[in-house]
N, CA, C and O atoms as CSV, one atom per row, in Angstrom:
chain,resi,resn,atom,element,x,y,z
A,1,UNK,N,N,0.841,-1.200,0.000
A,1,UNK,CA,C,0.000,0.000,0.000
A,1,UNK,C,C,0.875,1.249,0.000
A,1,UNK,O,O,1.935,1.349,0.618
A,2,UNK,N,N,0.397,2.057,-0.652
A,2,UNK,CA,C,1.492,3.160,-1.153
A,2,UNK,C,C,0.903,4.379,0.544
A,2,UNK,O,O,-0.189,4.946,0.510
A,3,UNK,N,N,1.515,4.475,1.340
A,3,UNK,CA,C,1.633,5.708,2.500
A,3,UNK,C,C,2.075,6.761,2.488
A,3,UNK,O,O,2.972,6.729,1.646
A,4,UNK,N,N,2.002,7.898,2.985
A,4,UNK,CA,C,2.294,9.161,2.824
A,4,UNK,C,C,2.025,9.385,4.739
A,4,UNK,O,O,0.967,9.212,5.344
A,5,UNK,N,N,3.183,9.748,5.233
A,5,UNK,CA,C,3.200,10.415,6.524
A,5,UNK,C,C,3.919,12.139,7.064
A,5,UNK,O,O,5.144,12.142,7.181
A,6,UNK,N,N,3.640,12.653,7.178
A,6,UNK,CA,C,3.785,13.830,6.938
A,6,UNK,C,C,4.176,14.350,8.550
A,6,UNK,O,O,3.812,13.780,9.579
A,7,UNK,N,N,4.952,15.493,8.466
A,7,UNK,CA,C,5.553,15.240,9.997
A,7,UNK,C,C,6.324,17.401,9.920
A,7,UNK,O,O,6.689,17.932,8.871
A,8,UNK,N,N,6.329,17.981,11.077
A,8,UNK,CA,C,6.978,19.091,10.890
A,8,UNK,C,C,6.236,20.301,10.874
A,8,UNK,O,O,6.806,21.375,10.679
A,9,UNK,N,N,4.443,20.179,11.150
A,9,UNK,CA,C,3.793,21.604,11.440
A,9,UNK,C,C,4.196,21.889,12.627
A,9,UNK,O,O,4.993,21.229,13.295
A,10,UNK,N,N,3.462,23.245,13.041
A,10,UNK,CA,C,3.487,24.009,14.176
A,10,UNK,C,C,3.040,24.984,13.909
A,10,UNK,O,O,2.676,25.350,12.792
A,11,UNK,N,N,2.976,25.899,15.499
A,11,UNK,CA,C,2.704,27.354,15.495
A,11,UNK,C,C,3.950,27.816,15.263
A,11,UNK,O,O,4.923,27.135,15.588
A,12,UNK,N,N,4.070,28.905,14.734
A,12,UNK,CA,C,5.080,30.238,14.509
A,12,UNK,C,C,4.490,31.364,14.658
A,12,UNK,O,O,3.266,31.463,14.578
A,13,UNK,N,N,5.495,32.640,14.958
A,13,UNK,CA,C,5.272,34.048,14.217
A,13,UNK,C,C,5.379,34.395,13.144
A,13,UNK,O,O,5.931,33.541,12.450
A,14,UNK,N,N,5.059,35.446,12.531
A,14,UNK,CA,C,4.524,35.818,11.264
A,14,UNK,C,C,6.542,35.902,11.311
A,14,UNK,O,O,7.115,36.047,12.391
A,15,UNK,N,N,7.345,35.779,9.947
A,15,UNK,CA,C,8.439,36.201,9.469
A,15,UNK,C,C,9.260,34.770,9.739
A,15,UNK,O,O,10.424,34.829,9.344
A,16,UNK,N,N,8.861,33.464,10.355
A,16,UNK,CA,C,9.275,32.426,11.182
A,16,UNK,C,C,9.250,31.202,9.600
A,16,UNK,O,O,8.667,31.299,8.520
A,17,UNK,N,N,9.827,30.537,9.959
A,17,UNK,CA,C,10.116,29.198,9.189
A,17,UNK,C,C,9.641,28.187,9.683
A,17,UNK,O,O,9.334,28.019,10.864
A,18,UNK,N,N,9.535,27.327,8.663
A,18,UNK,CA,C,9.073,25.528,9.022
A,18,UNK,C,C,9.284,24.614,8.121
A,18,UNK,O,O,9.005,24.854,6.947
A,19,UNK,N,N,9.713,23.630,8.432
A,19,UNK,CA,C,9.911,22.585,7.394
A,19,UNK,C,C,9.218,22.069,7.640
A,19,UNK,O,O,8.903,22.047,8.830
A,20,UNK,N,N,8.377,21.163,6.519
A,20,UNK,CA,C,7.470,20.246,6.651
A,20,UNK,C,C,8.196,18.818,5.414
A,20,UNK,O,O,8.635,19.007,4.280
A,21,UNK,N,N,8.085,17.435,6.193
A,21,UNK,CA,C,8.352,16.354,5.935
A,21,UNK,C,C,7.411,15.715,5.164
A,21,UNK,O,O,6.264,16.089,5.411
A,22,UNK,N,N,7.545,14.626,4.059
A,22,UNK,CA,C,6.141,13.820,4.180
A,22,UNK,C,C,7.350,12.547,3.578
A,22,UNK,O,O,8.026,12.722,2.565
A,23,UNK,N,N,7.408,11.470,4.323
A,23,UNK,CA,C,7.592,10.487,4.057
A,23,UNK,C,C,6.699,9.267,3.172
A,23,UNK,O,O,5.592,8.839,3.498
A,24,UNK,N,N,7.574,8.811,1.870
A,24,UNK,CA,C,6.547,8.086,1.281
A,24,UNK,C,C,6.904,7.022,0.499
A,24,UNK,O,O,7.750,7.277,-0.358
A,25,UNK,N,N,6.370,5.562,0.571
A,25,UNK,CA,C,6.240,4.582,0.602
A,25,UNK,C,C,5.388,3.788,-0.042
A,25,UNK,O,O,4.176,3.988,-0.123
A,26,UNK,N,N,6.215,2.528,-0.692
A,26,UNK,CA,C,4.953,1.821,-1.497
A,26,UNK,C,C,4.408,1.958,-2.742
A,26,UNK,O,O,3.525,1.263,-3.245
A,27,UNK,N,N,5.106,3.089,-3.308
A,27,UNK,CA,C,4.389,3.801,-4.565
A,27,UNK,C,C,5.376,3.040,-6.090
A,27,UNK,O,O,6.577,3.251,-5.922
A,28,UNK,N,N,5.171,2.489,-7.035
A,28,UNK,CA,C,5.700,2.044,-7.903
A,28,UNK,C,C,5.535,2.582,-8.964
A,28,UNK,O,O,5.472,1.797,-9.909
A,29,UNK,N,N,5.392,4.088,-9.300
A,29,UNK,CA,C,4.912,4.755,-10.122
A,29,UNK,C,C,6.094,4.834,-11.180
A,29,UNK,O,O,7.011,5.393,-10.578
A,30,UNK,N,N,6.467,4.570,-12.343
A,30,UNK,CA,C,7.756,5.121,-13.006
A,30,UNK,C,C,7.926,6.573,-13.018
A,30,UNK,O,O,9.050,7.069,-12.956
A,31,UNK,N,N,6.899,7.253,-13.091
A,31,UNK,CA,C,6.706,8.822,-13.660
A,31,UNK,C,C,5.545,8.984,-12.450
A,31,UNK,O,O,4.766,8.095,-12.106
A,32,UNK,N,N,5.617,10.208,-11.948
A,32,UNK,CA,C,5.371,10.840,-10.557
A,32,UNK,C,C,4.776,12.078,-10.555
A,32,UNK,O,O,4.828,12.559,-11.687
A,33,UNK,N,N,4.318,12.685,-9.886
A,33,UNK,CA,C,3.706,13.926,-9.841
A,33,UNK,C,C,3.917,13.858,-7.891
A,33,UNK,O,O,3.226,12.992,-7.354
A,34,UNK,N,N,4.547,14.466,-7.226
A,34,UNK,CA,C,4.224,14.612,-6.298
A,34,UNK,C,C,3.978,16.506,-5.040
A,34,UNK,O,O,4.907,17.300,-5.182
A,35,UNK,N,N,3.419,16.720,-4.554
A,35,UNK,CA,C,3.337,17.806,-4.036
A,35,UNK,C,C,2.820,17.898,-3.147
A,35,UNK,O,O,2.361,16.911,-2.571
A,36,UNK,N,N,2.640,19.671,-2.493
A,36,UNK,CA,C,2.139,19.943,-1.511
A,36,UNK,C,C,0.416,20.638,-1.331
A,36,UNK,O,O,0.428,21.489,-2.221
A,37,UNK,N,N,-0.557,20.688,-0.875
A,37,UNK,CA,C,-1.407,21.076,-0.852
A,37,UNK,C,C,-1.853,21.988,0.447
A,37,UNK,O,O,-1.024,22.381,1.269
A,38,UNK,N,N,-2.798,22.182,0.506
A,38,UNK,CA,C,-3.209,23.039,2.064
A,38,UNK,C,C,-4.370,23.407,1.640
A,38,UNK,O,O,-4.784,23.633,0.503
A,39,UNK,N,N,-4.963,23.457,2.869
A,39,UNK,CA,C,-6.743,23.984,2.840
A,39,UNK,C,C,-6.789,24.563,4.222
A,39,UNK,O,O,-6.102,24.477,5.240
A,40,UNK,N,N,-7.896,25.199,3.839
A,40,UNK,CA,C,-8.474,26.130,5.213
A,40,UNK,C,C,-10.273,25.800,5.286
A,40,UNK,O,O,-11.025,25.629,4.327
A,41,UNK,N,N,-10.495,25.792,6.249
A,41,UNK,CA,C,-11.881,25.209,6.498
A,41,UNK,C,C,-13.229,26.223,5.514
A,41,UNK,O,O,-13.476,27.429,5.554
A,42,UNK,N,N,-13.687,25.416,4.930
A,42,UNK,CA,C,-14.885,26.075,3.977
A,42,UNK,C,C,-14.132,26.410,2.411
A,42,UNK,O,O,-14.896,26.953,1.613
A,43,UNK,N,N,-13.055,26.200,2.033
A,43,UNK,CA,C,-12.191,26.266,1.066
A,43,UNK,C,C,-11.694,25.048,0.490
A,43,UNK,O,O,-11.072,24.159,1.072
A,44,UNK,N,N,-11.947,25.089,-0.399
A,44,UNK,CA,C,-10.794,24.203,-1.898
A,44,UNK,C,C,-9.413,24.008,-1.305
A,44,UNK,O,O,-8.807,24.864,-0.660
A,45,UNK,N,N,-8.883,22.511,-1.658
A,45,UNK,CA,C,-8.029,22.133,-1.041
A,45,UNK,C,C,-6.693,22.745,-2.216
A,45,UNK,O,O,-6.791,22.299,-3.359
A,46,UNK,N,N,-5.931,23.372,-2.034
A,46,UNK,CA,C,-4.654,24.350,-3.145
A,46,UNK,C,C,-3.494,23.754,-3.562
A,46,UNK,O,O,-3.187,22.922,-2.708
A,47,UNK,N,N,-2.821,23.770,-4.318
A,47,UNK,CA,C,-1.630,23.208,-4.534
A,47,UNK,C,C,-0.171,24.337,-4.128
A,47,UNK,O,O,-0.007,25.064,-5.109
A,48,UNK,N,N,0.345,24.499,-3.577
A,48,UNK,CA,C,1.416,25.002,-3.291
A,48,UNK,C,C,2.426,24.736,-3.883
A,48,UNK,O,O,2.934,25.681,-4.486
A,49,UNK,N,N,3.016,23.598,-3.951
A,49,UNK,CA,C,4.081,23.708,-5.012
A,49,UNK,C,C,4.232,22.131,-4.674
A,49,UNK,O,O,4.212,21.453,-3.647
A,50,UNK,N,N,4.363,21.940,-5.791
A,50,UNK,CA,C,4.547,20.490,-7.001
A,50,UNK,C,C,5.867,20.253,-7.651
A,50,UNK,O,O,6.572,21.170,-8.072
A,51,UNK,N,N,6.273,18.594,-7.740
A,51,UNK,CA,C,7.762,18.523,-8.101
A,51,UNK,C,C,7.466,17.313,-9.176
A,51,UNK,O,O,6.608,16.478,-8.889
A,52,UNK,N,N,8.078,17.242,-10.229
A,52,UNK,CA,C,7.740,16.095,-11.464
A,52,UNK,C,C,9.027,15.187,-11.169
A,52,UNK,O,O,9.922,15.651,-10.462
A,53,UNK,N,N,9.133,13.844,-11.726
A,53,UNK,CA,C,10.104,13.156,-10.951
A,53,UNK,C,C,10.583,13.151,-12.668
A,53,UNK,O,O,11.593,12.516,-12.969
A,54,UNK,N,N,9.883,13.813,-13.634
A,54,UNK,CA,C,10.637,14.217,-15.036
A,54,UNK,C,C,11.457,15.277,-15.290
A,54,UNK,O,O,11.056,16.066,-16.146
A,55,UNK,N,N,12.634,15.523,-14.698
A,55,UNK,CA,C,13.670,16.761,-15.086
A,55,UNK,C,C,13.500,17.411,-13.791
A,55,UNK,O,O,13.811,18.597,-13.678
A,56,UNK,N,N,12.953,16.632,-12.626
A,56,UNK,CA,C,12.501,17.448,-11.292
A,56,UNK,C,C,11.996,18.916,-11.505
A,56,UNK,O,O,12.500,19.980,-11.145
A,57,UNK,N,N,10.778,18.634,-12.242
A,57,UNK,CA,C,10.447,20.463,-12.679
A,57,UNK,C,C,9.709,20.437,-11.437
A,57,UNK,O,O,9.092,19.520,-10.895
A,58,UNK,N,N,9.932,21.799,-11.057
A,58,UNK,CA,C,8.694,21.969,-9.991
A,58,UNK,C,C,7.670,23.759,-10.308
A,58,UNK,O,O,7.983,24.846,-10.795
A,59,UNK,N,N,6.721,23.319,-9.853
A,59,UNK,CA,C,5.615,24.628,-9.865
A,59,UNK,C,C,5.502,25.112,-8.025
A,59,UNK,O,O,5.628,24.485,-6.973
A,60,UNK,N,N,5.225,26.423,-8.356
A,60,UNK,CA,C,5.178,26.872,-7.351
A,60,UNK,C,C,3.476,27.868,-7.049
A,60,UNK,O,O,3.288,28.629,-7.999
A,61,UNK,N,N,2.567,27.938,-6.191
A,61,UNK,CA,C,1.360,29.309,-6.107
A,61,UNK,C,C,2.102,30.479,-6.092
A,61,UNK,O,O,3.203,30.574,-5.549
A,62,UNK,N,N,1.603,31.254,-6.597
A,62,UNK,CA,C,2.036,32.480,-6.731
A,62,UNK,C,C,2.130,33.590,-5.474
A,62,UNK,O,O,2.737,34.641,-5.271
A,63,UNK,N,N,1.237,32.799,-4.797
A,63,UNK,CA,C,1.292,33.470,-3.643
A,63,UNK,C,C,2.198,33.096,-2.360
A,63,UNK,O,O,1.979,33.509,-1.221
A,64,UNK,N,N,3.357,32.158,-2.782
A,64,UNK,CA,C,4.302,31.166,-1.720
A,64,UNK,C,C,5.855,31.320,-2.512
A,64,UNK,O,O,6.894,30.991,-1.939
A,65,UNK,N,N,5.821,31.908,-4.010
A,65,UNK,CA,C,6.758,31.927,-4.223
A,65,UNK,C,C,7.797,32.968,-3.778
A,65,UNK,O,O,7.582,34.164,-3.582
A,66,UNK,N,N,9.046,32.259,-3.645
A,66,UNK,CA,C,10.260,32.939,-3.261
A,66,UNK,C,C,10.373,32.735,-1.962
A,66,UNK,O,O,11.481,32.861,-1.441
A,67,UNK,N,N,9.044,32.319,-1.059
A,67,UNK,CA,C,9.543,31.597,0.026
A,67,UNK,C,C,9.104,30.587,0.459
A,67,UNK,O,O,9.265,30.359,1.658
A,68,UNK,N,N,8.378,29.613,-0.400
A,68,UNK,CA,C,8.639,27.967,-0.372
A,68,UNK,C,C,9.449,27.726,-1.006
A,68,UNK,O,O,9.876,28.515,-1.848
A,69,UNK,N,N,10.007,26.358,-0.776
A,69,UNK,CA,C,10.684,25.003,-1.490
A,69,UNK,C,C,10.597,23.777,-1.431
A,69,UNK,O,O,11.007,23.118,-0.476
A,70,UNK,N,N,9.847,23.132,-2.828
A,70,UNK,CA,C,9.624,21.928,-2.675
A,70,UNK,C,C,10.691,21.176,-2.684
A,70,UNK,O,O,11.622,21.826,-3.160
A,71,UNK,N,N,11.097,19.812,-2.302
A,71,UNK,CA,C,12.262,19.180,-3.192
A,71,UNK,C,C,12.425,17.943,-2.593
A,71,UNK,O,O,12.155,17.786,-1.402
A,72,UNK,N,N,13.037,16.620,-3.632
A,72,UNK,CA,C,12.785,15.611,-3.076
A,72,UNK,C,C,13.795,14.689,-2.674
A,72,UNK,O,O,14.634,14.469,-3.547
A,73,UNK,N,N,13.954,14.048,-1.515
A,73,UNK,CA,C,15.199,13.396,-1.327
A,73,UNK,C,C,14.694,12.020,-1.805
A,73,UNK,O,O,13.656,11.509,-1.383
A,74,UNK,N,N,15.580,11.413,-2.799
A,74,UNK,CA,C,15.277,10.403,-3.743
A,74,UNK,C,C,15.885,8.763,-2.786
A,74,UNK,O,O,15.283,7.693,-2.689
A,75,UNK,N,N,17.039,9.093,-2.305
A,75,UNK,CA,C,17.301,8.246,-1.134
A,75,UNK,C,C,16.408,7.491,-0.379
A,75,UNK,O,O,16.389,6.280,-0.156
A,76,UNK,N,N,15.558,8.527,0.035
A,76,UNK,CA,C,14.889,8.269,1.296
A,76,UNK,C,C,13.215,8.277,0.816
A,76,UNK,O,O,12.251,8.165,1.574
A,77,UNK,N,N,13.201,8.373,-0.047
A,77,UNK,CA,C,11.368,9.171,-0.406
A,77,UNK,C,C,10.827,10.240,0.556
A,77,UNK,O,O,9.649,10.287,0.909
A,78,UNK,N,N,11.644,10.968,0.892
A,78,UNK,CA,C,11.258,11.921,1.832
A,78,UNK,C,C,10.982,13.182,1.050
A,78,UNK,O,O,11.994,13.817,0.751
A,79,UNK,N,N,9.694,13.733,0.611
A,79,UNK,CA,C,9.617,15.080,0.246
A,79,UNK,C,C,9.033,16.082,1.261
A,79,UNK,O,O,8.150,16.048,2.119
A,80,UNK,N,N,10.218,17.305,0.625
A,80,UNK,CA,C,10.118,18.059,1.286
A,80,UNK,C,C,9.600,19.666,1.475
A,80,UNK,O,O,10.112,20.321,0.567
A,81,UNK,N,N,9.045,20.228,2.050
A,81,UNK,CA,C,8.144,21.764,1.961
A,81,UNK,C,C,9.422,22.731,2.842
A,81,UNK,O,O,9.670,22.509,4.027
A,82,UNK,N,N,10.181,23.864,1.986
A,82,UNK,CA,C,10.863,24.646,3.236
A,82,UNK,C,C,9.849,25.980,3.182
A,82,UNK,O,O,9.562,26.577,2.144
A,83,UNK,N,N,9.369,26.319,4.526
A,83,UNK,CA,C,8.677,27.910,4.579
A,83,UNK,C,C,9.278,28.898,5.241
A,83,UNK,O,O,9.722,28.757,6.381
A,84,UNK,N,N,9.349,30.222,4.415
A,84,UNK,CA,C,10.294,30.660,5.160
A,84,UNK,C,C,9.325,32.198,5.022
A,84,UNK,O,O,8.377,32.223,4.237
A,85,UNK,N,N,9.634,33.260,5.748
A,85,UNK,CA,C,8.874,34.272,5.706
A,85,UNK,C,C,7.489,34.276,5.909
A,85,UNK,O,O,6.764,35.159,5.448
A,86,UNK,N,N,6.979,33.083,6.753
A,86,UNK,CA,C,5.759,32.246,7.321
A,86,UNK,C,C,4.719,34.092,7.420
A,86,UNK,O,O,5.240,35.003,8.063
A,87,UNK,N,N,3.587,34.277,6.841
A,87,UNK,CA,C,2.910,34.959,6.956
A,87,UNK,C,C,1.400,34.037,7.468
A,87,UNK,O,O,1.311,32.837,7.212
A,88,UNK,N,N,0.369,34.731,8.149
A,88,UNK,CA,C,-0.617,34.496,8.654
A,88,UNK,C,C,-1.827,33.937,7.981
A,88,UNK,O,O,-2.861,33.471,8.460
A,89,UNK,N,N,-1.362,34.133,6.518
A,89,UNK,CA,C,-2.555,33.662,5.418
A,89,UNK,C,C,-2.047,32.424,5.333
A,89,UNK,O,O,-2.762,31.451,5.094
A,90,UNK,N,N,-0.749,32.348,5.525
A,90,UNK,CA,C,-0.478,30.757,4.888
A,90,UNK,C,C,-0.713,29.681,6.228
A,90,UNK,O,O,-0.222,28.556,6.323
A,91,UNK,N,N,-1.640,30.389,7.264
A,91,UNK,CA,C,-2.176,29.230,8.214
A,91,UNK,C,C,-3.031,28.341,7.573
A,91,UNK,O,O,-4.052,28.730,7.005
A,92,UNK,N,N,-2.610,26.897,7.634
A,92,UNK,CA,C,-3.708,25.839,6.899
A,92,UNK,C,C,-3.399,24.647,7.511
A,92,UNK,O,O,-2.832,24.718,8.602
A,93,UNK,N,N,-3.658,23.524,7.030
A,93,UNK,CA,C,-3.302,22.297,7.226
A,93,UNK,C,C,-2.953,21.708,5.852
A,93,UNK,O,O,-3.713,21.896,4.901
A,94,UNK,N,N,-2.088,21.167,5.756
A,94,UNK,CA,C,-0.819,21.034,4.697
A,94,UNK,C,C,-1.085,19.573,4.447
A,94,UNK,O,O,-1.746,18.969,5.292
A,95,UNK,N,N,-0.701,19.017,3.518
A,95,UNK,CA,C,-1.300,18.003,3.177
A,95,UNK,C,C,0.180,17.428,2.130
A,95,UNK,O,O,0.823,18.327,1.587
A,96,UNK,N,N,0.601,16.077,1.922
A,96,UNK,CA,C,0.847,16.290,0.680
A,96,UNK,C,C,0.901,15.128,-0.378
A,96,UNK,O,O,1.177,14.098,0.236
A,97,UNK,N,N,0.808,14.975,-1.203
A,97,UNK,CA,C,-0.231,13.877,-2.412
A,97,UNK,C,C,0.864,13.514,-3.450
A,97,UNK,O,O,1.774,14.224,-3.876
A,98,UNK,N,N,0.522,12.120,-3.776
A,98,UNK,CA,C,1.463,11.808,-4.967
A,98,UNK,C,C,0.277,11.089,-5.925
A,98,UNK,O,O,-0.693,10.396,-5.619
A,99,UNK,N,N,0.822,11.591,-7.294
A,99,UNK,CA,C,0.070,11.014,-8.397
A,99,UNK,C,C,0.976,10.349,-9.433
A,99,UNK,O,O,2.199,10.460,-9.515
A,100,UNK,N,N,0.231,9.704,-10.136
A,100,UNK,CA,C,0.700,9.243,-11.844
A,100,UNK,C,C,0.901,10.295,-12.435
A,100,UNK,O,O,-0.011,11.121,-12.389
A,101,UNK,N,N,2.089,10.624,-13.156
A,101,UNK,CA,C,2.790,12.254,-13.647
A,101,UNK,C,C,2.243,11.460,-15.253
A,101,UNK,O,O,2.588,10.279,-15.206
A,102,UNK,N,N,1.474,11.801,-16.674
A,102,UNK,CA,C,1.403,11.761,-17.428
A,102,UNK,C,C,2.067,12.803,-18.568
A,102,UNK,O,O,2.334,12.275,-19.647
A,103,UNK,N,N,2.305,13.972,-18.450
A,103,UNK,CA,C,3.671,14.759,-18.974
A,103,UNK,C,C,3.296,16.066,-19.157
A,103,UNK,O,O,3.880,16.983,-19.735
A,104,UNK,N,N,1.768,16.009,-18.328
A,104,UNK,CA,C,1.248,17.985,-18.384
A,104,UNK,C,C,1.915,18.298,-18.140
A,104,UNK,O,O,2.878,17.711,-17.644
A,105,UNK,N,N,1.734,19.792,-18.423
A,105,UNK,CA,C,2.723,20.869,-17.245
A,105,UNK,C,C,1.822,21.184,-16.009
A,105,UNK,O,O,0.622,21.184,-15.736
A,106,UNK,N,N,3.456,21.552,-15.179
A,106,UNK,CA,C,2.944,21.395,-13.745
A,106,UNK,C,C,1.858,22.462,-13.488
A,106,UNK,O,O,1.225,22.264,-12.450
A,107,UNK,N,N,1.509,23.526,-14.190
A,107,UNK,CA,C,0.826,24.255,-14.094
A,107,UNK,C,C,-0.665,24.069,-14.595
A,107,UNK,O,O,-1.613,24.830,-14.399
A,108,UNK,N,N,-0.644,22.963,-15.236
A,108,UNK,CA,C,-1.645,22.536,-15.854
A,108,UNK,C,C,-2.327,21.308,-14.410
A,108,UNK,O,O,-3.498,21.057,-14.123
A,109,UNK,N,N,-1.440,20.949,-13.979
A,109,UNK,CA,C,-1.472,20.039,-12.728
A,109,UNK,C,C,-2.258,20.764,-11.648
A,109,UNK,O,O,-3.288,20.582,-11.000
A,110,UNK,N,N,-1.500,21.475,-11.733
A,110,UNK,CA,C,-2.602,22.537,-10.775
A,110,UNK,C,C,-3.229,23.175,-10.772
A,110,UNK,O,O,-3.613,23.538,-9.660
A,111,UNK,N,N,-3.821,23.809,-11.959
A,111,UNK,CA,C,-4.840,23.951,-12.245
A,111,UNK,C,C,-6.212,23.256,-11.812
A,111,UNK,O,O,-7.247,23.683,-11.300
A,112,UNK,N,N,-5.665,21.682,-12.346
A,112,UNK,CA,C,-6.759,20.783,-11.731
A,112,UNK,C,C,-7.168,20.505,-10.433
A,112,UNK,O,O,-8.100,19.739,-10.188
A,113,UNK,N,N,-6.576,21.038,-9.662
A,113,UNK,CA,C,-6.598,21.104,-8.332
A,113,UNK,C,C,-6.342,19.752,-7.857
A,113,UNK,O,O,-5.244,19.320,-8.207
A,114,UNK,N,N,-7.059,18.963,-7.154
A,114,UNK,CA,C,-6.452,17.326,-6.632
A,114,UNK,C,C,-6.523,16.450,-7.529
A,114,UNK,O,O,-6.220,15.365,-7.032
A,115,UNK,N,N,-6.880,16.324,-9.084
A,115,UNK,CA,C,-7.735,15.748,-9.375
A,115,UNK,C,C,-6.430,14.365,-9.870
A,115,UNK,O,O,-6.659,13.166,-10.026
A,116,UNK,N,N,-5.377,14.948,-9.984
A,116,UNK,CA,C,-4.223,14.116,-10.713
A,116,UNK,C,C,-3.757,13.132,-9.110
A,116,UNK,O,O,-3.182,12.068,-9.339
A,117,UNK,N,N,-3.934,13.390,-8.013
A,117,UNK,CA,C,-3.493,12.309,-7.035
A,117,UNK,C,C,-3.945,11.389,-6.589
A,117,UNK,O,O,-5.076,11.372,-7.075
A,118,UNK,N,N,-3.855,10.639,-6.025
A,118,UNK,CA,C,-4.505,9.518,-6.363
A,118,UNK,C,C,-4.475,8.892,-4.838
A,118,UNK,O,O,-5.272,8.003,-4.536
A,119,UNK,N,N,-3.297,9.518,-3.677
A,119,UNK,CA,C,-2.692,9.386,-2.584
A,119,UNK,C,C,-2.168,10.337,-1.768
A,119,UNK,O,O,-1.122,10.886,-2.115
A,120,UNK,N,N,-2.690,10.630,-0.765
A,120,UNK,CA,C,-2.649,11.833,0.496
A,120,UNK,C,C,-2.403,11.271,1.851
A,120,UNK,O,O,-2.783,10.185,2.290
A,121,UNK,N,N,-1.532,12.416,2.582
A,121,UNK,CA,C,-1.086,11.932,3.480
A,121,UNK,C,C,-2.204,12.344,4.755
A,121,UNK,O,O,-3.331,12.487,4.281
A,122,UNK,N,N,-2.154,12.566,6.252
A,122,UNK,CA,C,-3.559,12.857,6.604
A,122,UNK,C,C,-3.116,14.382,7.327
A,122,UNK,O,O,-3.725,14.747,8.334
A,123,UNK,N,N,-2.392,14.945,6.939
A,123,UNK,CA,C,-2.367,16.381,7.025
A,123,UNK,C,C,-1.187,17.104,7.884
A,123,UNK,O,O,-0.219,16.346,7.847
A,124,UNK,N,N,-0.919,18.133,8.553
A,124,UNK,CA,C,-0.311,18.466,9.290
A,124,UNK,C,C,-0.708,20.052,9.612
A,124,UNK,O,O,-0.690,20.901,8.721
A,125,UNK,N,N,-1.082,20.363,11.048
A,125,UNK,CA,C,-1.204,21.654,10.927
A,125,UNK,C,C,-0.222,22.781,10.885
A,125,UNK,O,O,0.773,22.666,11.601
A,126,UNK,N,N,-0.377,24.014,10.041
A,126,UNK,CA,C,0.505,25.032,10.613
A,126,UNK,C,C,-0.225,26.406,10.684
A,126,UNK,O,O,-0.770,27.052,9.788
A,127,UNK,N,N,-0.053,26.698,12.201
A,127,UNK,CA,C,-0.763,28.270,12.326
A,127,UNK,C,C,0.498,29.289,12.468
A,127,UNK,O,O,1.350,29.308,13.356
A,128,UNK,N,N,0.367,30.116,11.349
A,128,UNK,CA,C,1.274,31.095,11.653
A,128,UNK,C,C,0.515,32.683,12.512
A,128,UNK,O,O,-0.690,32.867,12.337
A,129,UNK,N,N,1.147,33.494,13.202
A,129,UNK,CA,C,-0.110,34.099,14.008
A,129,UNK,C,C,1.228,35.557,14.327
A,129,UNK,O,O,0.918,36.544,14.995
């Protein structure tokens, strides 16, 4: 069974950092789509930034770029979220999902919102305040 465990929320202050973990397992996919998501209660679950296991392209929201980083340790299946400049909007619960990568672009990936994963981990909170 393919798992996803996710590990590394918390509270912070607004300007504060966090890494977030998601360990993952089981998955025999040749071609990959894997990323990060987050939702806030009464809201659509978002993609934050996404990594292709084709040329490791990654996409980023427009509203996280320059201070997220997705990236994946291939060793370990450990992917990873760095946040840095933690602002108060980006309080959510973080999530993060692996799919069958078919060769969209990542922007096209997210566009679709969840619809390409197929496997989620069961969340992690982070309140920034």
């Amino acid at each position: 069974d393919v798992q996803l465990v996710e590990s590394g929320g918390g509270s912070v202050q607004a300007g504060g950092s966090l890494r977030l973990s998601c360990a993952i397992s089981g998955y025999t996919y040749s071609s990959y789509c894997m990323g990060w998501f987050r939702q806030v209660p009464g809201k659509k679950r978002e993609a934050v930034g996404l990594i292709s296991s084709k040329r490791r392209s990654t996409w980023y929201a427009d509203s996280v770029k320059g201070r997220f980083s997705i990236s994946q340790d291939n060793a370990n299946d450990i992917l990873d979220l760095q946040m840095i400049s933690l602002e108060p909007e980006d309080t959510a619960m973080y999530y993060c999902a692996l799919g069958e990568f078919f060769g969209a672009s990542l922007a096209t990936v997210a566009a679709r919102g969840t619809r390409d994963f197929d496997h989620w981990g069961q969340g992690t909170q982070v309140t920034v305040s």
